[in-house]
mmCIF entry with sequence, helices, sheets and N, C-alpha, C, O atoms, coordinates in Angstrom:
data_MODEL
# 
_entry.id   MODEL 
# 
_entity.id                         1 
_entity.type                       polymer 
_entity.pdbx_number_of_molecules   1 
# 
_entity_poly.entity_id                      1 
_entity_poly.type                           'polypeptide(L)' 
_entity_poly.nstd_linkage                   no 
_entity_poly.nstd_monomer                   no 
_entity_poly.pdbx_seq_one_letter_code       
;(UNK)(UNK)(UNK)(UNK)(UNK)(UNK)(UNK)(UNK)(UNK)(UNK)(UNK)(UNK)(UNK)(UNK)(UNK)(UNK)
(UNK)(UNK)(UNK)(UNK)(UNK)(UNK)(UNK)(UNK)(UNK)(UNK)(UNK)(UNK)(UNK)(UNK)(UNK)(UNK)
(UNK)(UNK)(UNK)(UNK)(UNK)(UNK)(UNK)(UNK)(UNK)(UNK)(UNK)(UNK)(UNK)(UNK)(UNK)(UNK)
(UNK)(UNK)(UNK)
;
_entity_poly.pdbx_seq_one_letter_code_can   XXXXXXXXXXXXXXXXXXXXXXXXXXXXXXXXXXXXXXXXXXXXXXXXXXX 
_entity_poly.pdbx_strand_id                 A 
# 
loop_
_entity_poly_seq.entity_id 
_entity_poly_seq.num 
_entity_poly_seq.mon_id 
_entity_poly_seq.hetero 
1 1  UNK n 
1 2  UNK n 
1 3  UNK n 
1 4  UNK n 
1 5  UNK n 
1 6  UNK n 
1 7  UNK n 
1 8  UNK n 
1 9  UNK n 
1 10 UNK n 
1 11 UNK n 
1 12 UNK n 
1 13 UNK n 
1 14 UNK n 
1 15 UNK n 
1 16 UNK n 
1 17 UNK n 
1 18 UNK n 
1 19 UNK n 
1 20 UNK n 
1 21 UNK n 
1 22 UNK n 
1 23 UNK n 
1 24 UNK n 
1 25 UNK n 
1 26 UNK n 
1 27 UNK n 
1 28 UNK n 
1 29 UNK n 
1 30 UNK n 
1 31 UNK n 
1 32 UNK n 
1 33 UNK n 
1 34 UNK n 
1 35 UNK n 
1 36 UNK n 
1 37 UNK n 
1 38 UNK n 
1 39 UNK n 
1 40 UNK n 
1 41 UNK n 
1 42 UNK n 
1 43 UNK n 
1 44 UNK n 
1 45 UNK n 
1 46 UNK n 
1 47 UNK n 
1 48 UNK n 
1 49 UNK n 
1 50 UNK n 
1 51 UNK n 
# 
_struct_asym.id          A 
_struct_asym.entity_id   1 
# 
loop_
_struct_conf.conf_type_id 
_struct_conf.id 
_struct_conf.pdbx_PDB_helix_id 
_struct_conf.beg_label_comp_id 
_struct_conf.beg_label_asym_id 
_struct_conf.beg_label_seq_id 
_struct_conf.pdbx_beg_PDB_ins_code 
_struct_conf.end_label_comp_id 
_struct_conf.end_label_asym_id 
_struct_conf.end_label_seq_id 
_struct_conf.pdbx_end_PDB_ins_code 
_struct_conf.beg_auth_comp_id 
_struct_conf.beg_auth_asym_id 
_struct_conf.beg_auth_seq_id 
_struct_conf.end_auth_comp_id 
_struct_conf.end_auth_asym_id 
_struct_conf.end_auth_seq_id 
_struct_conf.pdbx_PDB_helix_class 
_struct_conf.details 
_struct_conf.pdbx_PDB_helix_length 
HELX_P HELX_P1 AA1 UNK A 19 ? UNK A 22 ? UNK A 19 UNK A 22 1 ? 4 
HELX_P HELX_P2 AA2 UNK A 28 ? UNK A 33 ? UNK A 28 UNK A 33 1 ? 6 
HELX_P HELX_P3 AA3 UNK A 39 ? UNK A 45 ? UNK A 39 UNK A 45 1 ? 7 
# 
_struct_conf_type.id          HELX_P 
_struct_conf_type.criteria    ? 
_struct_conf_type.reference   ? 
# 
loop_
_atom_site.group_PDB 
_atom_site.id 
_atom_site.type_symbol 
_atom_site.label_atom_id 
_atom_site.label_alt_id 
_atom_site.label_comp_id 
_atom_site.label_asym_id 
_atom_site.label_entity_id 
_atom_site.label_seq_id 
_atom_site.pdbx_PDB_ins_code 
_atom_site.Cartn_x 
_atom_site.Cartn_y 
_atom_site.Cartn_z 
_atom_site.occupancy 
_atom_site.B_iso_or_equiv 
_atom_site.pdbx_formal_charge 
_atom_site.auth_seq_id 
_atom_site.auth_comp_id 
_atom_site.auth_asym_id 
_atom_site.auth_atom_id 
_atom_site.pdbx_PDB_model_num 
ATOM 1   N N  . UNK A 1 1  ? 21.315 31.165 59.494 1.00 0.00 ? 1  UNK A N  1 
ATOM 2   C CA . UNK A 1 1  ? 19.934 31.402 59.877 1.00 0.00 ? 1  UNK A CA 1 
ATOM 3   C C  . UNK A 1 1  ? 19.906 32.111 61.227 1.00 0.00 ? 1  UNK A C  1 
ATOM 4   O O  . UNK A 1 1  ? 20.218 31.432 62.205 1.00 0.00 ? 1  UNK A O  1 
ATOM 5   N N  . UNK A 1 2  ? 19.592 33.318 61.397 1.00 0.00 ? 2  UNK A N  1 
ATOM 6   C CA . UNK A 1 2  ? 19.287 33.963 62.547 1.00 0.00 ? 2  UNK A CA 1 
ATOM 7   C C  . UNK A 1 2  ? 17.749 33.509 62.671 1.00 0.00 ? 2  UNK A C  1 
ATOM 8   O O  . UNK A 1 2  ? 16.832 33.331 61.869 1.00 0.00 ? 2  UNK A O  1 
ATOM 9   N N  . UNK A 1 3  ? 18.008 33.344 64.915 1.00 0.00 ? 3  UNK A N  1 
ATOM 10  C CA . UNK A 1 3  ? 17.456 32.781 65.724 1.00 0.00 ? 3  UNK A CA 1 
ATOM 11  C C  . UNK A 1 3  ? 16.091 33.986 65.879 1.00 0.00 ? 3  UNK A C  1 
ATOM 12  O O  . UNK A 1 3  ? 16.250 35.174 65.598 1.00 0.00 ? 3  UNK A O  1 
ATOM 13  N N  . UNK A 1 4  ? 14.515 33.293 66.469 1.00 0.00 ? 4  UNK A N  1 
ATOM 14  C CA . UNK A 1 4  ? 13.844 34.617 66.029 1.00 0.00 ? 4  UNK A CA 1 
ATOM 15  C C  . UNK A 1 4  ? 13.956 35.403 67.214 1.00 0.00 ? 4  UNK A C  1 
ATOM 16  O O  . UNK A 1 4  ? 14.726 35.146 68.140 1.00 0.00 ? 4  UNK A O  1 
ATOM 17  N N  . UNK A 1 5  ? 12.990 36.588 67.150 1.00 0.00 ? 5  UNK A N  1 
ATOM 18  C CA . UNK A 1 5  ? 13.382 37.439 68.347 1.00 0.00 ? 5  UNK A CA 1 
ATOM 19  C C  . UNK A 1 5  ? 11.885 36.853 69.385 1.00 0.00 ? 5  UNK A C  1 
ATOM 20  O O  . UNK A 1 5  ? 10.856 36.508 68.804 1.00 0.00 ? 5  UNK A O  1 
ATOM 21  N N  . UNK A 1 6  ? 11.959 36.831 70.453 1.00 0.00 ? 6  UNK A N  1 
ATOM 22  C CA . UNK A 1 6  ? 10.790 36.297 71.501 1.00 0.00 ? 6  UNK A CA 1 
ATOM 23  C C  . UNK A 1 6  ? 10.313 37.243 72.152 1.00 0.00 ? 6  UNK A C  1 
ATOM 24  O O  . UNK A 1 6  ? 11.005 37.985 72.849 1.00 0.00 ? 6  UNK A O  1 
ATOM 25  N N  . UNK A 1 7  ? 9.204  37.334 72.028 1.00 0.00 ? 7  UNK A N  1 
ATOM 26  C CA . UNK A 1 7  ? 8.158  38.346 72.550 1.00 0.00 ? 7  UNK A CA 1 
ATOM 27  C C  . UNK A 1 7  ? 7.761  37.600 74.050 1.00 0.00 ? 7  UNK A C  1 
ATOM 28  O O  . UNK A 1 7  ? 7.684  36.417 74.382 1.00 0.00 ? 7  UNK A O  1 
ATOM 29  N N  . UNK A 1 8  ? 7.493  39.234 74.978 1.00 0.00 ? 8  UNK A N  1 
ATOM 30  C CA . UNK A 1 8  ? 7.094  38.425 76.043 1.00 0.00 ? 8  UNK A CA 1 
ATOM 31  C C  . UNK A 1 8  ? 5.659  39.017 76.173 1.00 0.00 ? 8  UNK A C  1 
ATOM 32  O O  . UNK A 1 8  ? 5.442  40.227 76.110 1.00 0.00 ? 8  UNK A O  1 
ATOM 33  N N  . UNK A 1 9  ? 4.578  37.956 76.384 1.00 0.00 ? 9  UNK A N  1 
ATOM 34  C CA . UNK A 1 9  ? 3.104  38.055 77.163 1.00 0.00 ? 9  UNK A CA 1 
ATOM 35  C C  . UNK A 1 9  ? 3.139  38.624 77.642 1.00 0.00 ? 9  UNK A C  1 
ATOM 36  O O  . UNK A 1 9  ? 2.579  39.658 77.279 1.00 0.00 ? 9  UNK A O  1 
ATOM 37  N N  . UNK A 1 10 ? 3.759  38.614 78.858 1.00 0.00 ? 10 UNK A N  1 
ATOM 38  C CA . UNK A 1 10 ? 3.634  38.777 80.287 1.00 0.00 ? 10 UNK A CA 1 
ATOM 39  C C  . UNK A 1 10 ? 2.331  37.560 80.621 1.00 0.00 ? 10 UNK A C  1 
ATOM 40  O O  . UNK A 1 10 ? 1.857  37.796 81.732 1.00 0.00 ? 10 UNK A O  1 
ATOM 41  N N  . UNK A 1 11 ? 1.857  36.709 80.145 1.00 0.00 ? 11 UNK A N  1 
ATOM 42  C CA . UNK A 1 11 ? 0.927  35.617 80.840 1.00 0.00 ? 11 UNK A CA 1 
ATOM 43  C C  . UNK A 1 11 ? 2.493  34.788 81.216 1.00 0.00 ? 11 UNK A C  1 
ATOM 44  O O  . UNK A 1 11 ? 3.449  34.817 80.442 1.00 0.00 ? 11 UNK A O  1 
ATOM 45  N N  . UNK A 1 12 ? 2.500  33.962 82.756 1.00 0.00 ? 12 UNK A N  1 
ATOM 46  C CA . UNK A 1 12 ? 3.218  33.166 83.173 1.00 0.00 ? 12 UNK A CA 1 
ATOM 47  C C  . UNK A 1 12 ? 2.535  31.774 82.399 1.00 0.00 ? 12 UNK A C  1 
ATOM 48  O O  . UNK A 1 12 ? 1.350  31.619 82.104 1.00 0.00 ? 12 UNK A O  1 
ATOM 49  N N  . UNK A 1 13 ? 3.906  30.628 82.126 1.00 0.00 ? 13 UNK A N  1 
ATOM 50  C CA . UNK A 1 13 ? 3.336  29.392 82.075 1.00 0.00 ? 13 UNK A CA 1 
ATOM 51  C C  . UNK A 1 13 ? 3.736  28.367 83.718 1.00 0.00 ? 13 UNK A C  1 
ATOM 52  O O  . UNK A 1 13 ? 4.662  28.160 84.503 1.00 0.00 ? 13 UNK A O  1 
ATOM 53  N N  . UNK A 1 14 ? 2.473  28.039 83.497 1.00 0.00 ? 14 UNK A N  1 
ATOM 54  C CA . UNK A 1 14 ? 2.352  27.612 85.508 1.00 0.00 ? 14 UNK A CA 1 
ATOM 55  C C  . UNK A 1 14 ? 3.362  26.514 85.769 1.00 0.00 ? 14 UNK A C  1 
ATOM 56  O O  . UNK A 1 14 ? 3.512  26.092 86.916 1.00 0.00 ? 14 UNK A O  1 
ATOM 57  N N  . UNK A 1 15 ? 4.252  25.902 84.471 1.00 0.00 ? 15 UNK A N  1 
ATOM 58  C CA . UNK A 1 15 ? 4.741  24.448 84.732 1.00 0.00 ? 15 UNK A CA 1 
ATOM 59  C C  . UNK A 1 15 ? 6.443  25.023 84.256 1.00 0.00 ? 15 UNK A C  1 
ATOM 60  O O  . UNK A 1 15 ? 7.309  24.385 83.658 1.00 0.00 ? 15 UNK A O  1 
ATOM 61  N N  . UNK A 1 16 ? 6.478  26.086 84.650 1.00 0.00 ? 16 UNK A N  1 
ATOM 62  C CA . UNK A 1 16 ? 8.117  26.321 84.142 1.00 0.00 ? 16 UNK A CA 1 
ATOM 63  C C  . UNK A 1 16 ? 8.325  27.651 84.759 1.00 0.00 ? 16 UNK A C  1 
ATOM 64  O O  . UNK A 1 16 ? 7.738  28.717 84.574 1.00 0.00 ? 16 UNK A O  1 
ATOM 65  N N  . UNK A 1 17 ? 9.246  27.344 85.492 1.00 0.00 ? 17 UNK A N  1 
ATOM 66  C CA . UNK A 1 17 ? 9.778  28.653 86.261 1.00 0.00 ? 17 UNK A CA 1 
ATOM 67  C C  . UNK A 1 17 ? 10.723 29.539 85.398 1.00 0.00 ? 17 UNK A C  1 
ATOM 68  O O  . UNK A 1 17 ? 11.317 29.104 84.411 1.00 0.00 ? 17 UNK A O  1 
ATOM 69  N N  . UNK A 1 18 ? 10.818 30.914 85.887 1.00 0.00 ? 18 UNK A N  1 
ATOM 70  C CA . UNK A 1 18 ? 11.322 32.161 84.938 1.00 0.00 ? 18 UNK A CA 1 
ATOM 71  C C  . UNK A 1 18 ? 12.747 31.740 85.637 1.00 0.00 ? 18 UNK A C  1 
ATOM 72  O O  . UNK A 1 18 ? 13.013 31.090 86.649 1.00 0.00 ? 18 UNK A O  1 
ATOM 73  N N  . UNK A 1 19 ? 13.788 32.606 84.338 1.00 0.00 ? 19 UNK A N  1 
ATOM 74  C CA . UNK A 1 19 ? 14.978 32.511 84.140 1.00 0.00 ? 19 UNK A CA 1 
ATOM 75  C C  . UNK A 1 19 ? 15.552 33.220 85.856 1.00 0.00 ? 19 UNK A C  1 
ATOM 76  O O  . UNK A 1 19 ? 16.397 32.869 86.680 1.00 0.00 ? 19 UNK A O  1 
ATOM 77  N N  . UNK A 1 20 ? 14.435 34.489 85.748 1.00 0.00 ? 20 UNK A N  1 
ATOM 78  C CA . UNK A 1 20 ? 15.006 35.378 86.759 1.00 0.00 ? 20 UNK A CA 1 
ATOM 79  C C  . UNK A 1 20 ? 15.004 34.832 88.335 1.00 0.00 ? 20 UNK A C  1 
ATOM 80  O O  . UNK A 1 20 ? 15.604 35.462 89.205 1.00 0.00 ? 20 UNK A O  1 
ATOM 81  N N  . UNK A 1 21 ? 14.287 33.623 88.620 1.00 0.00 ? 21 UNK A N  1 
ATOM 82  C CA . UNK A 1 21 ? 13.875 32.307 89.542 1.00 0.00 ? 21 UNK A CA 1 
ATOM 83  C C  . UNK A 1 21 ? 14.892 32.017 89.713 1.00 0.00 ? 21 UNK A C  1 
ATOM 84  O O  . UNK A 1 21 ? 15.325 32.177 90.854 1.00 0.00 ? 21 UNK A O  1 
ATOM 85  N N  . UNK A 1 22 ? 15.918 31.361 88.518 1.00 0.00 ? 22 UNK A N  1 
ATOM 86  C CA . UNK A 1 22 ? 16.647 30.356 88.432 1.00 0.00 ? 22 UNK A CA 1 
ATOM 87  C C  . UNK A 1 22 ? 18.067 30.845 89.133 1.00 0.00 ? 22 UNK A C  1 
ATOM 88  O O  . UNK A 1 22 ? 18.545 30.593 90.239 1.00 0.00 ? 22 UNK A O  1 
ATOM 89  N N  . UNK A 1 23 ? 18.576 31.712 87.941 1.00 0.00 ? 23 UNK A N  1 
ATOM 90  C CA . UNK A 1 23 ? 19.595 32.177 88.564 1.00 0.00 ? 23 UNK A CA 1 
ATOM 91  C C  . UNK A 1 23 ? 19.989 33.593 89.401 1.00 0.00 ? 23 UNK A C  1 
ATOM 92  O O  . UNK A 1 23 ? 19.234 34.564 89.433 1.00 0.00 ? 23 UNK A O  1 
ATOM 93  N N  . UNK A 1 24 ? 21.146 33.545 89.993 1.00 0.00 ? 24 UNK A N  1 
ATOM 94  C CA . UNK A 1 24 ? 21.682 34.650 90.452 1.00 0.00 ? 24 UNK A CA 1 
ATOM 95  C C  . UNK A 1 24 ? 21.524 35.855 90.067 1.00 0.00 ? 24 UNK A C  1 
ATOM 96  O O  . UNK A 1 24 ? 22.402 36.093 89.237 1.00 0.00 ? 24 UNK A O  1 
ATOM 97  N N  . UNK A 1 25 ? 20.586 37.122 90.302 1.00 0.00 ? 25 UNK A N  1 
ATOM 98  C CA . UNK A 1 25 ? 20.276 38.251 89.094 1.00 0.00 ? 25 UNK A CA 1 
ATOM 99  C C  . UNK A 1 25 ? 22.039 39.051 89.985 1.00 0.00 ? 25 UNK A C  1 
ATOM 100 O O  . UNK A 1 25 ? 22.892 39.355 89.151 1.00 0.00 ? 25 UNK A O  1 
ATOM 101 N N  . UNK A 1 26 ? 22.250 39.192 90.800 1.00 0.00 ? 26 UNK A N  1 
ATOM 102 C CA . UNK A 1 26 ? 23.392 39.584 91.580 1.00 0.00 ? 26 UNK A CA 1 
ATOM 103 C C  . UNK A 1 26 ? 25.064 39.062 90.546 1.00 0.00 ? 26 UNK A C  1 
ATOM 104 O O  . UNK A 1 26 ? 26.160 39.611 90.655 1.00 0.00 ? 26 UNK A O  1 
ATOM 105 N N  . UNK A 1 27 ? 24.784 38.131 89.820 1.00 0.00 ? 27 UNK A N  1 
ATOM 106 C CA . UNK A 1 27 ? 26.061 38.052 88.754 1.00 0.00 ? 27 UNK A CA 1 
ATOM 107 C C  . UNK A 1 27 ? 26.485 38.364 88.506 1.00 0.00 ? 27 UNK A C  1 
ATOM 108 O O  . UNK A 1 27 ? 25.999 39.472 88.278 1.00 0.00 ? 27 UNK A O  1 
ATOM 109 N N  . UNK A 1 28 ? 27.960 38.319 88.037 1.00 0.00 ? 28 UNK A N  1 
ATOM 110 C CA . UNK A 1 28 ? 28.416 39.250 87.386 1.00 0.00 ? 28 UNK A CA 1 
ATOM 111 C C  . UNK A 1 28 ? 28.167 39.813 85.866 1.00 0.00 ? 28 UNK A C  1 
ATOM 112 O O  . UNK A 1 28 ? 28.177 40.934 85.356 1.00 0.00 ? 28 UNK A O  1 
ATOM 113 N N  . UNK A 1 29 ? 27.877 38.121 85.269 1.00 0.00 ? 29 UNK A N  1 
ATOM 114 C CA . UNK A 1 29 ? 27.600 38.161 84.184 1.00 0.00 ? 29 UNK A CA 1 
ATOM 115 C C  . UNK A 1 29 ? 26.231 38.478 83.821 1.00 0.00 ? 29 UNK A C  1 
ATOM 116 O O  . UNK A 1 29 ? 25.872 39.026 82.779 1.00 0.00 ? 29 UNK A O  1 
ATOM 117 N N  . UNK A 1 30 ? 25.712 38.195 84.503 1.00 0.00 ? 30 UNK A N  1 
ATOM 118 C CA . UNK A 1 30 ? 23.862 39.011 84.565 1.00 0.00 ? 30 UNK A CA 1 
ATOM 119 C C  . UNK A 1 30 ? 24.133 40.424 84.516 1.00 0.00 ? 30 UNK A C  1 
ATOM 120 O O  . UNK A 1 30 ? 23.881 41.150 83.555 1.00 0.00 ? 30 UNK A O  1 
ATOM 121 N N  . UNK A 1 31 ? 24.670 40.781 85.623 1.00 0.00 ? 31 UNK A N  1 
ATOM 122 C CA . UNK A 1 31 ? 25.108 42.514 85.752 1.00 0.00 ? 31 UNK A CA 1 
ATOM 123 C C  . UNK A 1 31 ? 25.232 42.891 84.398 1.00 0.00 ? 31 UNK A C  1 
ATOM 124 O O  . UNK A 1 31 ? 24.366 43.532 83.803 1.00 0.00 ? 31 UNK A O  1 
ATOM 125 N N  . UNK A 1 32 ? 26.680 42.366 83.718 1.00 0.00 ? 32 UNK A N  1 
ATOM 126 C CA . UNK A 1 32 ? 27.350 43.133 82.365 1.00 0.00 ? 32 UNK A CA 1 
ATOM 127 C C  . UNK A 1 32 ? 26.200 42.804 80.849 1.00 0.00 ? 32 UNK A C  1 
ATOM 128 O O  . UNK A 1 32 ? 26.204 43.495 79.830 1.00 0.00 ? 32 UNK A O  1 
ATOM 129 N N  . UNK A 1 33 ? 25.436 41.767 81.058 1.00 0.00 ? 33 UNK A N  1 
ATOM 130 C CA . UNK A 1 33 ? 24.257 41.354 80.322 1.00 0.00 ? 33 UNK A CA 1 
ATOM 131 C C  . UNK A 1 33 ? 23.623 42.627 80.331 1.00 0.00 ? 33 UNK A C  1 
ATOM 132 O O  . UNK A 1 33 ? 23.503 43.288 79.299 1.00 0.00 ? 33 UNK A O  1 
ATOM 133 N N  . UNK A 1 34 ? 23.122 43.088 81.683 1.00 0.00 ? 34 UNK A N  1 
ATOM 134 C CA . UNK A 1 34 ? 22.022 44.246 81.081 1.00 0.00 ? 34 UNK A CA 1 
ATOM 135 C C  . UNK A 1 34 ? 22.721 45.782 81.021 1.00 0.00 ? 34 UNK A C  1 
ATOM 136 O O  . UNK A 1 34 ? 22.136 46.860 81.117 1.00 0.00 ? 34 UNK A O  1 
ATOM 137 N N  . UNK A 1 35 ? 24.044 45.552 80.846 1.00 0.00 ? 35 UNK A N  1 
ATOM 138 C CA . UNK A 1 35 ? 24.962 47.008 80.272 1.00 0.00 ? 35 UNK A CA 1 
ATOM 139 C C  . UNK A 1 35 ? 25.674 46.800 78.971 1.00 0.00 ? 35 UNK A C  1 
ATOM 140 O O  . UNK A 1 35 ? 26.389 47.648 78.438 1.00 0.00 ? 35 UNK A O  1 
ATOM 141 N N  . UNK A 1 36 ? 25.418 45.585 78.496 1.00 0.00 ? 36 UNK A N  1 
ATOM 142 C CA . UNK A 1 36 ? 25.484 45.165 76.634 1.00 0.00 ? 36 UNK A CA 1 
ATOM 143 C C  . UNK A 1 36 ? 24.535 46.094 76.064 1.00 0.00 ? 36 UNK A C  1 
ATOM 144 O O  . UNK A 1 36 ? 23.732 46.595 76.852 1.00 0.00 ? 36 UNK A O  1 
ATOM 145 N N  . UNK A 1 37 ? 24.448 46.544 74.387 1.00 0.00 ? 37 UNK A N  1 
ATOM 146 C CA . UNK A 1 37 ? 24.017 47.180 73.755 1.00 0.00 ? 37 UNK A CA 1 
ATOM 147 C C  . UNK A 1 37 ? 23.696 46.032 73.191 1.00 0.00 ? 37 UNK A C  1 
ATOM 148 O O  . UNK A 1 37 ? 24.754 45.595 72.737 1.00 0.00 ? 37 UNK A O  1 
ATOM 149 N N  . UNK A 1 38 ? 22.645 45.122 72.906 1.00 0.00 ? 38 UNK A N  1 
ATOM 150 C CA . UNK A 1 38 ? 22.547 44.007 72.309 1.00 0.00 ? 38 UNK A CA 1 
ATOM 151 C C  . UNK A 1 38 ? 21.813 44.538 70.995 1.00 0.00 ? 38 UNK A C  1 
ATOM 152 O O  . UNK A 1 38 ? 22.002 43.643 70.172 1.00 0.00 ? 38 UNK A O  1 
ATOM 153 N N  . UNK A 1 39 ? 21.119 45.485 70.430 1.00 0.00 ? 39 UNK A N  1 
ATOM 154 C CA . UNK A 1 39 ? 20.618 46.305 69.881 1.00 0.00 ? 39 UNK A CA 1 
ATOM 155 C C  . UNK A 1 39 ? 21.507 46.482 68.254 1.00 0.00 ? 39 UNK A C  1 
ATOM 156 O O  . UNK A 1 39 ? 21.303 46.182 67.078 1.00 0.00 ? 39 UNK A O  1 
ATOM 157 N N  . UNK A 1 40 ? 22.736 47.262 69.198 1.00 0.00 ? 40 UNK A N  1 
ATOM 158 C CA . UNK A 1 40 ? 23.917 47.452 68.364 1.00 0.00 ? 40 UNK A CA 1 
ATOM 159 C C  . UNK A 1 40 ? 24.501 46.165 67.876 1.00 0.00 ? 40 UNK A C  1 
ATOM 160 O O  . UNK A 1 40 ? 24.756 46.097 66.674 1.00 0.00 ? 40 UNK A O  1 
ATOM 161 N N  . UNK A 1 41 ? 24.673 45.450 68.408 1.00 0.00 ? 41 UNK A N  1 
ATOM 162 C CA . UNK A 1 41 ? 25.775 44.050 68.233 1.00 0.00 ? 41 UNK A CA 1 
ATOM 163 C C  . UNK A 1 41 ? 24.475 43.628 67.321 1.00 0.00 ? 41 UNK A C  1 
ATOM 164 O O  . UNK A 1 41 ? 24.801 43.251 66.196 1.00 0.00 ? 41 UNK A O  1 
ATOM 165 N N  . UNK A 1 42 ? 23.512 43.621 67.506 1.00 0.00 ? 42 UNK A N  1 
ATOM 166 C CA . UNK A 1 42 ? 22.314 42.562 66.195 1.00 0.00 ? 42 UNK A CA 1 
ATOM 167 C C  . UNK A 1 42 ? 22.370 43.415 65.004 1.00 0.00 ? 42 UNK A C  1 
ATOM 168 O O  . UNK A 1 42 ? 22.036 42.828 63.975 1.00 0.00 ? 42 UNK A O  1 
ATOM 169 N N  . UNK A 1 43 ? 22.736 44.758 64.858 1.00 0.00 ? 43 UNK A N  1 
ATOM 170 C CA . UNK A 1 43 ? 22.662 45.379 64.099 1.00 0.00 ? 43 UNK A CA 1 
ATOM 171 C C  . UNK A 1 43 ? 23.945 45.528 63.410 1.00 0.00 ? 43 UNK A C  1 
ATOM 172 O O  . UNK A 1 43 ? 23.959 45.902 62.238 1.00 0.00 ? 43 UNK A O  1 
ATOM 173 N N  . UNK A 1 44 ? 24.834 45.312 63.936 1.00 0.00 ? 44 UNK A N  1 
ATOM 174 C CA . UNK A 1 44 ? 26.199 45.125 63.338 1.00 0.00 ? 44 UNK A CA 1 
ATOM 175 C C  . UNK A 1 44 ? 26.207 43.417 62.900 1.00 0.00 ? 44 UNK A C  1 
ATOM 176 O O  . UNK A 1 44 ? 27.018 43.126 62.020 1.00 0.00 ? 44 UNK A O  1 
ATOM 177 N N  . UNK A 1 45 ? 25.610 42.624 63.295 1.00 0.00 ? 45 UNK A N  1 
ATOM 178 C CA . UNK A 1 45 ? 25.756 41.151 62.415 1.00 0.00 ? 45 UNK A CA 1 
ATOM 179 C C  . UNK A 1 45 ? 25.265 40.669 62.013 1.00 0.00 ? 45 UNK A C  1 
ATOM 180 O O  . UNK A 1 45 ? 25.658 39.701 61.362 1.00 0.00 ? 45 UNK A O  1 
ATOM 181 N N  . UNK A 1 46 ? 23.722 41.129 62.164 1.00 0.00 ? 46 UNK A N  1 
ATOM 182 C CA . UNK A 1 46 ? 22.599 40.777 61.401 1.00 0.00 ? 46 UNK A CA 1 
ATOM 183 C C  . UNK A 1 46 ? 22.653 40.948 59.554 1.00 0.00 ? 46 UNK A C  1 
ATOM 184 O O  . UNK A 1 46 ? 21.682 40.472 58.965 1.00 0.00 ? 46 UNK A O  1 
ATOM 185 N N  . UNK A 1 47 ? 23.631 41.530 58.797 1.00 0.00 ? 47 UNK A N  1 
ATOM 186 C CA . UNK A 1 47 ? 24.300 41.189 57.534 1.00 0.00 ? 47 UNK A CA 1 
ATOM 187 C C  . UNK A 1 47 ? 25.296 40.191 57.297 1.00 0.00 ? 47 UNK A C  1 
ATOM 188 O O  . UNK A 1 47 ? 25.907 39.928 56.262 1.00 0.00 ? 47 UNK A O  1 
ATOM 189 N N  . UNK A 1 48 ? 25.359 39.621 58.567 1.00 0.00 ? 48 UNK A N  1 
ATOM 190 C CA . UNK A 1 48 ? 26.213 38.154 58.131 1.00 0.00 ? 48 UNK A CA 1 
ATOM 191 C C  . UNK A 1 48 ? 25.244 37.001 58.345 1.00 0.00 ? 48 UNK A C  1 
ATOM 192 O O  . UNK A 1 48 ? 25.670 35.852 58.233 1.00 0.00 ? 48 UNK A O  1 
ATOM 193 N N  . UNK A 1 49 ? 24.353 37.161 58.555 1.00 0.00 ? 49 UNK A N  1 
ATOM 194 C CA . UNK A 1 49 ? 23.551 35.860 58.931 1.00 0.00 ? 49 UNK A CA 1 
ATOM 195 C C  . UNK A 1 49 ? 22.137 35.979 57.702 1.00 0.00 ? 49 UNK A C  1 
ATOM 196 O O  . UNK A 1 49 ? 21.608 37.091 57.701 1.00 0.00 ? 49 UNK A O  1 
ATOM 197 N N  . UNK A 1 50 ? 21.687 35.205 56.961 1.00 0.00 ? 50 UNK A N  1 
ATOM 198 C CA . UNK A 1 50 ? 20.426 35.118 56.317 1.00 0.00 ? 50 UNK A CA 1 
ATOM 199 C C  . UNK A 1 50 ? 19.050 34.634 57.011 1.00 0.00 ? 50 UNK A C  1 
ATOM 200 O O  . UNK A 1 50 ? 19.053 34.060 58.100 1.00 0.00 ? 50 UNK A O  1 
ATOM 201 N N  . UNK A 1 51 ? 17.952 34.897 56.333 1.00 0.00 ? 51 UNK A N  1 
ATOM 202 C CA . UNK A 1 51 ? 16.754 34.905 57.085 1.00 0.00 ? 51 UNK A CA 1 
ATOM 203 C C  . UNK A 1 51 ? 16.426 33.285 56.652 1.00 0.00 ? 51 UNK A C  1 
ATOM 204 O O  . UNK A 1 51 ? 15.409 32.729 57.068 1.00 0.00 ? 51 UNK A O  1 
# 
């Protein structure tokens, strides 16, 4: 079962702080996160997983 995809508002919820709050955007692994093709990789495995 693929997980769904999450749309963002843009309305904030007032009782939960954003991811980008939380952690380090300076990461390394944050860094290489937004130089992934995540696009490609869902599109290459999205035939192994059912709806």
């Amino acid at each position: 079962m693929r997980p769904k995809k999450h749309k963002t508002t843009g309305s904030n919820d007032l009782f939960r702080a954003r991811l980008d709050q939380i952690i380090n955007m300076k990461h390394e692994l944050v860094l290489l996160a937004g130089k992934v093709d995540w696009d490609w990789i869902d599109g290459e495995i999205a035939p192994l997983y059912s709806e």
